[in-house]
N, C-alpha and C positions, 0 to 999 in steps of 0.2 A: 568151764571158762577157758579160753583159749588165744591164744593169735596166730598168724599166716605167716610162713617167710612169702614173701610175693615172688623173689625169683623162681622159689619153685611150684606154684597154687596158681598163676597168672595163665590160667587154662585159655583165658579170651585171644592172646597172644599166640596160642598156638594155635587157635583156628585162624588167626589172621594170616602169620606165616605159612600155612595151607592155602590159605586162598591167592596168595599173591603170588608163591610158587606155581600155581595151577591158572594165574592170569584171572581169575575172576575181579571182575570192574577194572580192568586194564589195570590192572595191580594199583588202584584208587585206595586209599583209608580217610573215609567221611563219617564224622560222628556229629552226635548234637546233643546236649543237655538240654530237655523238653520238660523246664517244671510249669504246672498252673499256676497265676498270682492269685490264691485263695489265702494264702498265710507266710510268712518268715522262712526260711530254709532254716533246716538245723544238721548238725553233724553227719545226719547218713545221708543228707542231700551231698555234704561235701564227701562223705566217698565216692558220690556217681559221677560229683564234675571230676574229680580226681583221674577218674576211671575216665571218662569220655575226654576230655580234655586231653590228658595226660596221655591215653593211645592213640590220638590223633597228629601228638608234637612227638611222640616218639618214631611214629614211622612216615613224617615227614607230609603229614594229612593235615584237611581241615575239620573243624568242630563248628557248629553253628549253636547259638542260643536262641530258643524258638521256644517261647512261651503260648502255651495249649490253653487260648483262654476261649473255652464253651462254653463256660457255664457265668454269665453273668450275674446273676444272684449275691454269689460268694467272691466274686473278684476285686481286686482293687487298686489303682494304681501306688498304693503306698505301698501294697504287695512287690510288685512292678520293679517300683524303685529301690526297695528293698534288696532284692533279688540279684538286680544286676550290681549294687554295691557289694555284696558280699562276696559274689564271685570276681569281681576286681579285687577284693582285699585277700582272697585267698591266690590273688598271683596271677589269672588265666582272662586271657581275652579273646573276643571272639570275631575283631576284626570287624568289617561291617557286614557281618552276616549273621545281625538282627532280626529275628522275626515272630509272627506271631501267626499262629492255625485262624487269627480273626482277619489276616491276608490272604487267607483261602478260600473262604465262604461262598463265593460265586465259585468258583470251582469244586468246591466241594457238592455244592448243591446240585451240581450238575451233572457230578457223581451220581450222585442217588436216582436223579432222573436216569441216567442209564440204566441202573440198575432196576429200577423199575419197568422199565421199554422191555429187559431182557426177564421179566416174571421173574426178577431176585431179589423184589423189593415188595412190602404193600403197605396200605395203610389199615391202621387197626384201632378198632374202636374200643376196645376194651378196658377199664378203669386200673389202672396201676394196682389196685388190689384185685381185682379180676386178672392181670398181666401175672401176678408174684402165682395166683393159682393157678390160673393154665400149664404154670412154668416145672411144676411139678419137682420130685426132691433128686435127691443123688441116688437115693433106690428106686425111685418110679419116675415113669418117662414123663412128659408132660402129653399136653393137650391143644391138638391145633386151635388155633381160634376161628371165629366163625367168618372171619372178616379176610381168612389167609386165602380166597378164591376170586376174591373178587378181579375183575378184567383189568388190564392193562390201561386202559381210557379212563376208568373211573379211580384207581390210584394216581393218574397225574392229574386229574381233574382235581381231585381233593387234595393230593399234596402241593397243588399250585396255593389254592384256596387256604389252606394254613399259614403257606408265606403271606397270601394276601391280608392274613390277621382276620381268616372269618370264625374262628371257634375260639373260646376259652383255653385260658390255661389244663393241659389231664383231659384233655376230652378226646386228641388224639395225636399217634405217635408214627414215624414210618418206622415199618420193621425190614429187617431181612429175611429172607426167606431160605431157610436152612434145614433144621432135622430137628423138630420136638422132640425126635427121642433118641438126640444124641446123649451118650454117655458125661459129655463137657456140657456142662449147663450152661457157658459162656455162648455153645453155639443155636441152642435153643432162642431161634428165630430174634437173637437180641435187636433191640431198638437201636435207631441211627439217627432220628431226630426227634425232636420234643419240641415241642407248644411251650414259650414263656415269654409274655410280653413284660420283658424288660430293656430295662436301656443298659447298652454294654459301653464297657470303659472307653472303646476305641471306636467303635461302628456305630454309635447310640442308638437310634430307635428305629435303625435302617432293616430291622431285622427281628421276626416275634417266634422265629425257630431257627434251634441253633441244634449242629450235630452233637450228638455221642461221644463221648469220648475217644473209646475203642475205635470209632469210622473214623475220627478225625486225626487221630494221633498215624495211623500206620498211612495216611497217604499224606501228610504233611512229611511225612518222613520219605515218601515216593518223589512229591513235587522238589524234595530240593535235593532228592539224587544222593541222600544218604547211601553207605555202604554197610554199616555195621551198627543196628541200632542195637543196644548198648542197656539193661533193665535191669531193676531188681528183679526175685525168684518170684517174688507176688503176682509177675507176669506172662510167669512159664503157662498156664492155665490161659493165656489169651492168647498167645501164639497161633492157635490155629484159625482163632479169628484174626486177627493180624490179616496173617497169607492169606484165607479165604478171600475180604475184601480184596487185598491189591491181583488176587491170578482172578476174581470174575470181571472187575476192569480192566486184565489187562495192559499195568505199569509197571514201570520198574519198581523191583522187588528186592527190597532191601532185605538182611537178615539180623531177624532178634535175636541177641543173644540172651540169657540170665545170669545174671551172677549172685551171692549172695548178698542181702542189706546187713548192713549192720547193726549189732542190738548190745546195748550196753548197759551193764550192771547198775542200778539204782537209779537207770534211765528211763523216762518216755520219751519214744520215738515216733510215736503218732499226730500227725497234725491234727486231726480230728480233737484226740485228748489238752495239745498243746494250746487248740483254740478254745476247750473247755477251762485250762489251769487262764486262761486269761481276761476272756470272759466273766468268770464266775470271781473275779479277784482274789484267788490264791496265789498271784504272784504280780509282781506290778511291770506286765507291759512284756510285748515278745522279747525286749532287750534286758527285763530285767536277769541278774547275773547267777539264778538259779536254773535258766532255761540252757537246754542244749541247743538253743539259737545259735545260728554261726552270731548275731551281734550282740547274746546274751554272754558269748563266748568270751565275743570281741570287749566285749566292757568291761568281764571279771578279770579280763588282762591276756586272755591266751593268743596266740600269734599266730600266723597262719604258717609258718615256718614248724612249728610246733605240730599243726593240728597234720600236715602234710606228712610231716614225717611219721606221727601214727598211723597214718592212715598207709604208709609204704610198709611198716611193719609188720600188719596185721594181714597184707597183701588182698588178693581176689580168689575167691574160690566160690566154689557151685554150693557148697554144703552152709548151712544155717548154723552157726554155732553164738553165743553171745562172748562180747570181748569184756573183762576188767576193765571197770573205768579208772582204775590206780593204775593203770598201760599208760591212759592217755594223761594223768598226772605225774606219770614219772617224764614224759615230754616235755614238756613246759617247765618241771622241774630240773630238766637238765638244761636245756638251752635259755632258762631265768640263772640258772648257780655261775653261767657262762657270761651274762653279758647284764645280767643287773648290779647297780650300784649296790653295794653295804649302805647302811644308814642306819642310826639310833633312833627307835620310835620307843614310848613308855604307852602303853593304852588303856594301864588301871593305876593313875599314875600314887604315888605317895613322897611326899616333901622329904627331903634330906637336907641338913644346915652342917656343913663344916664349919665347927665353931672354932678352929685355929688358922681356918683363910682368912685372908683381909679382905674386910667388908667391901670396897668396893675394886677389888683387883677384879678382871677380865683375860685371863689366855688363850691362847689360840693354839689349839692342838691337832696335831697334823694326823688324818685318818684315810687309812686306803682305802680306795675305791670296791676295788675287786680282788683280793690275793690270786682268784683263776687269771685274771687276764692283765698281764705285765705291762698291759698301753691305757687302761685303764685310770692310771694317774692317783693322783691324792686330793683331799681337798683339806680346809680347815673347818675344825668346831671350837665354838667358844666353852671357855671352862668356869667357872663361877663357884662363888660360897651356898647359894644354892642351889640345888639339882631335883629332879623327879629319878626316881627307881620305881620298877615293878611292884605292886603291891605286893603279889606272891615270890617275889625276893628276899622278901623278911619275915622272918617268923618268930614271938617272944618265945616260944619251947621247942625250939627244932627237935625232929628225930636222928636218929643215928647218921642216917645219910644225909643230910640237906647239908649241902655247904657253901651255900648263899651267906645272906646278911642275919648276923642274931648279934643280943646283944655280948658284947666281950669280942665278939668275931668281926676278922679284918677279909677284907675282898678287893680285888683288883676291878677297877670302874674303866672299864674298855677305853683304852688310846691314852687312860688318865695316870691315875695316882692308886694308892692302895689306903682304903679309907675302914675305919675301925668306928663301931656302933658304943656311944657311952651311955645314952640313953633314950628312953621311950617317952613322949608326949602325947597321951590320950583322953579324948573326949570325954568331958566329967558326964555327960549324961547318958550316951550309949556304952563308952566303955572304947570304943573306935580308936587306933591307934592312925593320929592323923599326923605325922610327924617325927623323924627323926633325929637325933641330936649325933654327929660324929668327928671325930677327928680325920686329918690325910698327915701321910710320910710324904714330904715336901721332896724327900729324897728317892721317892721312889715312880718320878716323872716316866710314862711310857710304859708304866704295866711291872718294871724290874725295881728288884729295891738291891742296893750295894751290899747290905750286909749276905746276902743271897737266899735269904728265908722266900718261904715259897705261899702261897695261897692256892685253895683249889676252886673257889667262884671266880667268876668274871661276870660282870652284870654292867647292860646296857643303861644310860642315862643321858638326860636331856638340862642344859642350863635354863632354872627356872627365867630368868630375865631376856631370854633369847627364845624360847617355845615357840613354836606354833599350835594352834588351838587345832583339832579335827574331831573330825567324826569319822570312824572308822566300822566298815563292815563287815562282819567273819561271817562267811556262808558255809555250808554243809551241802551234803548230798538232800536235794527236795523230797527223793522217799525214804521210807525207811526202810523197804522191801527190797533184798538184792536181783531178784528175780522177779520184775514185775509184769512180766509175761506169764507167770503163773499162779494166777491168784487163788488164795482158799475162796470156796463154794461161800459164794452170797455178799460177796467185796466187792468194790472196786479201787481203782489205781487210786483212789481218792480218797479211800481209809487208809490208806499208808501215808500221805504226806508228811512228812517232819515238823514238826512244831518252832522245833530246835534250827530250823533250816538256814533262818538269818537271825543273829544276834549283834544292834547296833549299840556301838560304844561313842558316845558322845563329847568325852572330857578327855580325849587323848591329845598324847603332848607329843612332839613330833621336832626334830631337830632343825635348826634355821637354814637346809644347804638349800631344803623341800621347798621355800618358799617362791622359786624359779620353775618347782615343774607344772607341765603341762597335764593334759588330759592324754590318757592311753600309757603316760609315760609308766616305766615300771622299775618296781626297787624291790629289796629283799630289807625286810625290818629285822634287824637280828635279833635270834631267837624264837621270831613268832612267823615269818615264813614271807613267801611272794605277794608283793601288790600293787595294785595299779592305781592312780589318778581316776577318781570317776568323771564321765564328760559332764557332771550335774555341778561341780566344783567352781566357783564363784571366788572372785577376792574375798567375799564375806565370808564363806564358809568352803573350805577346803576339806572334801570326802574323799577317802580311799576304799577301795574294794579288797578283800583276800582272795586272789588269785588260787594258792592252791600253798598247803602248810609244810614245813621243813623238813616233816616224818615222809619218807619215799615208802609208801607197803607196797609195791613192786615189787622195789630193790630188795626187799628182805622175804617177798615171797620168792624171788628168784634163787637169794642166797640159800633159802630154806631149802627150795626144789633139788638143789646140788649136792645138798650136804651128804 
């Protein structure tokens, strides 16, 4: 497990600084994040806008967003919309240099007709699993097809005739015409278009073949004059298809770079998988707050300021390593300790009754905000004869260390008084200790008592007559495998999932400041860690999500590393 200083791994930087010293593209820097709308972006998408985006505003370039929609089947505008929200909320815009590869299609296609005039194209009859056989392995070459001779007039005759919608879906593909027995399986004569009569998001039924990936991605990136396209390593292996296409038409030739994706500890990073855990109802919905979604992100509370700055840390480099995802929680964990409210939440809650307050007194006691941040202010909490405390605050047989609440034993109640336990009230038929019975030092307003006797708890609490009612969510890591790029023989990523992954608390009690916030907004519940407002939160029912817990393993792997 590892991370990147960027200043010194940001290898893409110094091919750019070479190119602009040497004048290549009149010292131009054009980039573009080119994701398909087949699903949600999640976190290593946000490394590549980072990357693209980010090396386009540093050296004074633009970035275009240009969505690669070929494949109609799997596309969708909620993808779409999705897509560009999330890269607005991560900070980056693209100007009105909006686009999409289904803006190219007559130019595209007309590509291919080149390519066809010039015997670098044919059409092939071969059946998709006849196509996988010809294609032969990474030890043996493949196998021409029978179809790779056919004349120049009878390839546009028939690939006209596919536009015209005269064959079935699979019955026939244009190919390029390459090296069966190249060593790159990528260049073995791959397909550049496919037969599917469907209706596409944007173009709808104007169209029953649509390009390839591979043909469509590297001259979309030609048509708008790209200078630096910008990949993961998944794409080093296509690069030569890349070039091939744009130097046998002919365009301008942009260069691919690779760099490495990111892969994170107890994470899935596959959409494929991602659209499996959603699908299949293992998780509720691309946002819900176990996804490494950027809006699964966005709703467990993380910030884009947050997700940014891991991602600077971790830098760019060429080599594949996988990062700690206690990296990217010590993020959010430092810039929530920086600017989240304190506030008193109980979430397993149990009664406490000061039996020498007055029954109907009310105070108002004054509680800081933030001790990090001095602009942060104060607010007021009410104080009352009844309160909720933690359940696990009180224990009738403490062991040696506990030095919470038992009975005989006095504790300081945060912002309050110092209250002392006389006795237990429990349920005659379970045995359940549903209630406490205690006194307060009226003298010991603010946590200090005069006589200067000292206490070693402090425990957080809510006035029973002022509560608010929630539902609260503790989520966990979704696997339970830290490495799930490397499964034992006869698994999949789906016999790890966590059981334990989301555990919701229904009767949690929550202090009256909360009854003003919004959705997204974020607090720190003391003692139990960072969280946010969920967007699902109602007058009737007000939910919160846990962001991420108070324990930093980072910070103490670091401290460890040093020692």
């Amino acid at each position: 497990m590892g991370s990147e200083d960027s200043a010194s791994t940001n290898f893409i930087k110094a091919i750019i600084d070479e190119d602009i010293k040497n004048g290549k593209n009149g010292g131009r820097v054009h980039t573009r994040f080119p994701p398909e709308p087949n699903g949600y972006l999640h976190i290593g998408h946000a490394k590549a806008i980072c990357v693209n985006f980010g090396i386009a505003e540093e050296y004074g370039g633009l970035c275009n967003l240009r969505f690669d929609d070929t494949n109609p089947v799997k596309e969708d505008v909620e993808y779409v919309d999705s897509i560009i929200e999330d890269i607005h909320w991560l900070g980056f815009d693209w100007g009105d240099r909006l686009y999409y590869s289904s803006d190219y299609f007559e130019q595209l296609y007309d590509y291919a007709v080149r390519l066809i005039k010039d015997g670098k194209a044919y059409v092939c009859d071969l059946s998709p699993e006849e196509i996988r056989e010809y294609r032969g392995t990474l030890t043996e070459p493949g196998k021409d097809s029978p179809y790779r001779n056919r004349s120049v007039e009878e390839n546009l005759d028939l690939f006209e005739r596919m536009r015209n919608g005269e064959f079935p879906d699979g019955s026939r593909v244009l190919r390029a015409k390459i090296d069966m027995k190249s060593g790159n399986l990528n260049m073995r004569d791959p397909a550049i278009y496919r037969i599917k009569h469907a209706s596409h998001h944007r173009t709808g039924d104007a169209w029953c073949i649509y390009p390839m990936y591979d043909f469509t991605h590297c001259l979309s990136d030609s048509i708008e004059g790209i200078t630096h396209s910008l990949c993961s390593l998944e794409f080093e292996d296509h690069r030569p298809l890349y070039d091939w296409f744009i130097d046998q038409l002919d365009v301008h030739h942009p260069q691919q770079i690779e760099f490495a994706r990111l892969n994170l500890s107890y994470t899935i990073l596959s959409k494929r998988k991602l659209i499996q855990l959603v699908d299949e109802g293992y998780v509720d919905g691309w946002d819900d707050p176990r996804m490494p979604t950027l809006s699964g992100l966005r709703r467990r509370g993380y910030t884009p300021e947050s997700i940014r700055n891991f991602l600077d840390r971790i830098g760019v480099a060429k080599r594949e390593s996988t990062v700690d995802v206690a990296l990217l929680e010590y993020h959010i964990r430092e810039e929530l300790n920086r600017t989240a409210q304190r506030v008193m939440a109980v979430l397993r809650p149990l009664k406490v009754i000061i039996d020498n307050y007055p029954e109907d007194q009310v105070e108002e006691l004054e509680a800081v905000n933030n001790p990090e941040d001095e602009n942060a202010g104060v607010r007021v909490v009410p104080f009352s004869r009844e309160l909720y405390i933690e359940k696990t605050d009180f224990l009738e047989d403490p062991p040696k260390k506990f030095f919470r609440l038992a009975p005989g034993r006095e504790v300081r109640l945060k912002h309050a008084y110092f209250i002392k336990c006389e006795s237990v009230v429990k349920d005659e038929n379970t045995g359940e200790i549903i209630e406490l019975h205690c006194t307060y030092d009226p003298d010991s307003r603010g946590g200090t008592s005069p006589d200067g006797r000292k206490v070693k708890g402090t425990l957080q609490w809510v006035s029973v007559p002022h509560a608010l009612n929630a539902e609260v969510r503790l989520y966990e890591h979704l696997l339970t495998k830290e490495d799930p790029l490397n499964l034992e023989e006869g698994k999949t990523f789906i016999d790890y999932i966590n059981p334990n992954s989301l555990e919701i608390l229904k009767d949690c009690k929550l202090e009256q400041s909360l009854k003003s916030a919004k959705p997204l907004d974020r607090f720190q519940f003391m003692r139990h860690g960072y969280f946010c407002v969920d967007p699902d939160t109602t007058d009737e029912k007000i939910i919160f999500n846990r962001t991420v817990s108070l324990k930093d393993t980072w910070a103490k792997m670091q401290k460890k590393g040093n020692a």
